[in-house]
C-alpha positions, 0 to 999 in steps of 0.5 A: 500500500502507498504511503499517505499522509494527510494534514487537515488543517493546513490545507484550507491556509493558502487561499487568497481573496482576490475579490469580496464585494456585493455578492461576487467574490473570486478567490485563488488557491494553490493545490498543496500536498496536504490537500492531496487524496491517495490518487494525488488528485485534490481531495474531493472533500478538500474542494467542497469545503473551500466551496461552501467557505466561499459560499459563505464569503458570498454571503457576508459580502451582503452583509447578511447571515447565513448557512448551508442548507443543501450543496452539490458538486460536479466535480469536471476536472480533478486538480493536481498539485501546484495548480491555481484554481481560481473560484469565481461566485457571482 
């Protein structure tokens, strides 16, 4: 079997917002090892979870409060380590 190591915390620290106002929000993140699964792809759950963080990042740019209620993802394309994913709400 492969070694793994996975570090949970750490690979949600490397996103930057590039762009937070009036509900349209961009934001770049550098895929790391430690948001890597088994396969070297980044993680399925990794990615869903930036999502739902910038979803909420949609939101206080509002100026609102709020939660998710209900998500889903397709994922198109897995992303490997040291790409710049670039996630844009609007």
């Amino acid at each position: 079997m492969k070694d793994f190591h996975f570090d949970a915390i750490s690979a949600f620290e490397n996103y930057e917002i590039e762009k937070m106002r009036d509900g349209h929000v961009v934001v770049t993140t550098k895929v790391v090892n430690s948001s890597l699964n088994y396969y070297g792809n980044a993680h399925g759950g990794y990615l869903f979870t930036l999502c739902d963080q910038i979803s909420g990042l949609v939101v206080i740019s509002l100026g609102l409060d709020g939660v998710t209620l209900q998500s889903s993802i397709n994922y198109l394309k897995a992303g490997k380590l040291d790409d710049v994913l670039t996630i844009i709400v609007a």
